[in-house]
C-alpha positions, 0 to 999 in steps of 0.5 A, spaced: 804 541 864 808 542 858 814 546 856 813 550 851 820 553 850 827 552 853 833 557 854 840 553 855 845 557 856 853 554 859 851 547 861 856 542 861 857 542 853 852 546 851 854 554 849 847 554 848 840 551 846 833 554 845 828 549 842 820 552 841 815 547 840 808 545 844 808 537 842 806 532 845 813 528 844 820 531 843 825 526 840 832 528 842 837 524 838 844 523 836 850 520 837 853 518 843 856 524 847 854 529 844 849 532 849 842 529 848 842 526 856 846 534 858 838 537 855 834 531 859 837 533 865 837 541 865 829 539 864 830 534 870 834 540 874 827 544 873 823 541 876 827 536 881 833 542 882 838 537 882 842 533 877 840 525 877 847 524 874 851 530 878 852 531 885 857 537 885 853 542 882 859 545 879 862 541 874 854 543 872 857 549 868 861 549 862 868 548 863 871 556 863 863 559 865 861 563 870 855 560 870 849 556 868 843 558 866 836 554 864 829 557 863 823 555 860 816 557 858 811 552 862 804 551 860 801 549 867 792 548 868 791 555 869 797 559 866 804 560 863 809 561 867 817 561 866 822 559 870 829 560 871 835 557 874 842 559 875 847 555 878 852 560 880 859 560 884 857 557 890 849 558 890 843 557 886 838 562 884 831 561 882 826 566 879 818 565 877 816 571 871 823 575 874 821 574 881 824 570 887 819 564 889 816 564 896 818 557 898 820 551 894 813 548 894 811 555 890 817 552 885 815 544 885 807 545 884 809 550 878 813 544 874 814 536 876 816 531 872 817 524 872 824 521 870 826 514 868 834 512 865 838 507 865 840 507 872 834 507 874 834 497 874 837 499 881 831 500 883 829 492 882 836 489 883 839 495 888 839 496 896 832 497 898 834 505 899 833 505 892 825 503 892 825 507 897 827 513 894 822 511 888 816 510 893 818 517 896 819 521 890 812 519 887 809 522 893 812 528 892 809 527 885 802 528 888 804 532 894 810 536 893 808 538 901 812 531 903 818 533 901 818 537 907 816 532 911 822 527 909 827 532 910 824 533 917 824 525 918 831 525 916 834 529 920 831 527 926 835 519 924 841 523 923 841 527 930 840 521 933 844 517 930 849 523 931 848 521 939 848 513 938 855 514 935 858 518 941 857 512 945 854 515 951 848 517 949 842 516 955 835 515 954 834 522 956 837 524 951 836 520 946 827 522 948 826 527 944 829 525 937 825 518 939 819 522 939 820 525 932 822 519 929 815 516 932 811 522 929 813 523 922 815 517 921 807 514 922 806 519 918 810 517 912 809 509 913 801 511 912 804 515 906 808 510 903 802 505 904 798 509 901 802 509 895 804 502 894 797 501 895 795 506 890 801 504 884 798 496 885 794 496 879 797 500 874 803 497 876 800 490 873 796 492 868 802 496 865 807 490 866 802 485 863 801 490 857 808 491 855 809 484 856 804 482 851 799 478 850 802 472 853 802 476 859 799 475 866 798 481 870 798 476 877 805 475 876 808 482 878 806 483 885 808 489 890 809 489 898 812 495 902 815 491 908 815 495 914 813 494 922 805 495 919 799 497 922 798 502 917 791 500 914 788 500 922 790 508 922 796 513 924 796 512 932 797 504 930 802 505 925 805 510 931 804 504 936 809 499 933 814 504 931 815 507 939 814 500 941 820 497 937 824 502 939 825 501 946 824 493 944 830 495 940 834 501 944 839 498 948 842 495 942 841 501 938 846 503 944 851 497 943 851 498 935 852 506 934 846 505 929 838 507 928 835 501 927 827 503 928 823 508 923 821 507 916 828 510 914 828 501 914 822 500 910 823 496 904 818 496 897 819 488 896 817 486 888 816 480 885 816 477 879 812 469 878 813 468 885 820 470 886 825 476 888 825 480 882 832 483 885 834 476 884 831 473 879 827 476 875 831 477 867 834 483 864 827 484 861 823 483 866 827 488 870 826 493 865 820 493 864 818 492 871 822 499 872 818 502 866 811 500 869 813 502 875 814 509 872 808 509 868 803 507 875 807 513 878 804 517 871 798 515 872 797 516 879 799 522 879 794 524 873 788 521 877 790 527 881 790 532 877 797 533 876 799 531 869 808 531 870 812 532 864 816 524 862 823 525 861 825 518 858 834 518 857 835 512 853 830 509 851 832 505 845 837 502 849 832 498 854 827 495 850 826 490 844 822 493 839 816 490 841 815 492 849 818 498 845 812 499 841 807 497 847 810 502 852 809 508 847 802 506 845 801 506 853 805 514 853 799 515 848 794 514 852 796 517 858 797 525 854 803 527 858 808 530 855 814 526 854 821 527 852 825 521 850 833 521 847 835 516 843 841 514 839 835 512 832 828 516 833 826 509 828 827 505 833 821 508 836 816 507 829 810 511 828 808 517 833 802 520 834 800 524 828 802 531 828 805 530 835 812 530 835 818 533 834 825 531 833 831 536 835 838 533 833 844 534 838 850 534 836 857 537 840 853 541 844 849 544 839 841 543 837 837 544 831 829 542 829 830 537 823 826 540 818 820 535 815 819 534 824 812 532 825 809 538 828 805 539 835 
């Protein structure tokens, strides 16, 4: 998948924004403030449809607009296709080539995307819904189907939790949504093992390369904490969770709380051993949250989808050389990635001939002229 051409137009501070280009690498650099992480996330809402940085999709529109729009020209396996979003008072509008797409499965298999910013160290130092979130979102990556099936799983927790907190929830009651709980739940556990699973090798062996020579690939390991089961098959995983729930349902009715299912698993990660929440350093956390990103890429290629990277930041994360290491593993994987960066010299020598460099700067972008072209 590439993006060949995006139109922005009244989103946050950009009037509006056009860039063309087919190259591998598109570098947007300025200074801070000026609008290069607002052009990272109209891609990102493209193919996510919602902001990683804004919960209300107003403040999204340009103070005094109406409305925002973001299109783009997307070059799949197949065929080009454009997608436009308007974020408008109260509602979104989606169109595919001027039409409404039949669901939002339609919608995601046209355009995916892989985000990494800042934020992102909360996957190794935060609660464990963050590495759920990541474990979740990389399924997704691959299967865009299993958004469905997580927000069939969600529900079923919130109205039981809805009945936990009355106090006075009966068994009878409470049945059915145990009975959901069990059935997508197995199902999403089996799910996450399998991408744990998946994630492993790469994870290691992007870790040990932007770390360097020194580096050993036995020192990072993954382990999804769950009830377990997985690797004896669904009805297993089913078992465990229909069993804990009813070794654990009078509490649930003491506390007011759902206390079994997945939505209580946790992605554990370690570094030498140890927790990396809480020991791993600002470097190591850093590029286990880049290799976790990397892994999610290459899976996803080992499935013939190939997502868009969109990096927010990327100078401000990494020393030169883990820098440099990153970017010759981006390289080798062919996807197209977007990076912003306050010094596009920092990032050193790209692929010839494939790169471009947009400066942005007070909500306005231009191709700088001598850009490396695509």
């Amino acid at each position: 998948m590439r993006i060949t051409r995006l139109a922005i137009a009244d989103w946050r501070n950009l009037s509006k924004a056009e860039l063309t280009t087919d190259a591998r690498f598109v570098i947007l650099h300025g200074d801070n403030a000026q609008g290069k992480t607002n052009l990272l996330e109209a891609v990102w809402m493209l193919a996510a449809l919602r902001s990683f940085r804004e919960s209300q999709p107003r403040r999204l529109v340009k103070e005094g607009s109406r409305f925002a729009r973001v299109e783009a020209q997307v070059v799949g396996p197949y065929d080009t296709r454009r997608l436009e979003l308007r974020l408008l008072p109260g509602k979104r509008r989606l169109r595919v080539d001027d039409v409404a797409p039949t669901s939002l499965g339609s919608w995601f298999e046209l355009l995916r995307a892989i985000l990494f910013c800042p934020d992102h160290i909360r996957i190794v130092r935060g609660v464990p819904q963050e590495r759920r979130d990541f474990l979740d979102r990389a399924i997704f990556t691959v299967s865009p189907g299993y958004l469905e099936l997580a927000a069939d799983y969600r529900r079923a927790v919130q109205q039981k939790a809805a009945l936990l907190r009355t106090g006075q929830a009966r068994p009878a009651e409470l049945a059915p949504w145990n009975d959901r709980i069990v059935q997508l739940g197995a199902r999403i556990a089996l799910a996450r093992h399998a991408m744990v699973e998946t994630l492993r090798p790469h994870v290691l062996a992007a870790s040990a390369e932007m770390s360097g020579p020194a580096a050993d690939a036995r020192t990072v390991e993954l382990q999804l904490r769950s009830l377990g089961g997985e690797e004896l098959g669904l009805s297993a995983v089913a078992e465990r969770i229909e069993a804990a729930i009813a070794r654990f349902g009078e509490e649930e009715r003491r506390r007011g709380r759902v206390l079994v299912g997945p939505h209580r698993d946790d992605l554990q990660l370690r570094v030498e051993g140890r927790n990396a929440a809480d020991y791993a350093s600002q470097g190591q956390a850093r590029t286990l949250v880049l290799a976790l990103k990397l892994a999610e890429l290459a899976v996803a290629r080992s499935r013939g989808v190939a997502p868009l990277l969109l990096v927010d930041d990327l100078t401000g994360e990494l020393d030169r050389g883990r820098m440099q290491r990153f970017l010759a593993l981006l390289t080798a994987q062919e996807s197209q990635v977007w990076i912003t960066t306050t010094d596009p010299a920092f990032l050193g020598p790209l692929p010839a001939g494939e790169a471009r460099f947009w400066r942005v700067r007070e909500g306005q972008v231009w191709l700088e002229k001598g850009s490396q072209t695509g």
